[in-house]
N, C-alpha and C positions, 0 to 999 in steps of 0.2 A: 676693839672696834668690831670684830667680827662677832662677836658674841650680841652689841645690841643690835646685828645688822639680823641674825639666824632667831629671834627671838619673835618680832614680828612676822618674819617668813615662815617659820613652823607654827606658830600662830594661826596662818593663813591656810597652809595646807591642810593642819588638824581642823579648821572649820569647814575647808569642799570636802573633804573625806565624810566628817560626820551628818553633814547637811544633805536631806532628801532631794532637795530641786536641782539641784546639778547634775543628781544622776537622772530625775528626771526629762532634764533637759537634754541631757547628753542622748536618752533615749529617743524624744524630739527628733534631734537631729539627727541622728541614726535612722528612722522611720523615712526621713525628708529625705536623702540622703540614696537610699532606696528605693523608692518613686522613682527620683530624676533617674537614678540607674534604669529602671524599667521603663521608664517615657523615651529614654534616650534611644534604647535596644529596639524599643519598637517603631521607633520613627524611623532606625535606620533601616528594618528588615523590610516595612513598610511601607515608606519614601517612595521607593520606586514601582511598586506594584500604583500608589498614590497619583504618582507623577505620570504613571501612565495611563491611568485611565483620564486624567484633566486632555493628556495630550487628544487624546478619544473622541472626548466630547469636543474641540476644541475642533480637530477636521470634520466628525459630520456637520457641526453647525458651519464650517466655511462648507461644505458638499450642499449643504441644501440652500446657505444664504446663493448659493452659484444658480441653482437650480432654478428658482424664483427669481433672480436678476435676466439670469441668459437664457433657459429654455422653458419660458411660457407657453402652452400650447398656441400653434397656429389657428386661425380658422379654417376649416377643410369646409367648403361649397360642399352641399349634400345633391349624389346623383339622381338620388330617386326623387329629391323635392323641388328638382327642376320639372318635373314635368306638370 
């Protein structure tokens, strides 16, 4: 029983071995694999230099929406156009 079980299975393994597309898939995936390593590294060194510029932007636009809501210029009476 072991023997027709080891007959297909070496079978299987002598055809990924001799076949091109596994290794180039294996490479594939190696390549992909890679990337996310480097996407990931640099979101994380990143992220926060990121996060803190939105914060940035995020108070001068509340500092000027305040500016324009609360301190519109007055009108100042001109002295010298009273006369």
């Amino acid at each position: 029983m072991l023997r027709t079980l080891s007959r297909p299975l070496s079978a299987l393994i002598a055809f990924f071995r001799s076949s091109d597309e596994g290794q180039g898939l294996a490479e594939y995936g190696l390549i992909l694999t890679l990337i996310a390593i480097v996407a990931i590294i640099s979101l994380i060194v990143i992220g926060g230099q990121v996060s803190k510029m939105i914060s940035n932007v995020a108070v001068v636009k509340a500092r000027i929406r305040y500016r324009v809501r609360y301190l519109r210029p007055t009108t100042v009476a001109c002295v010298t156009c009273a006369s």
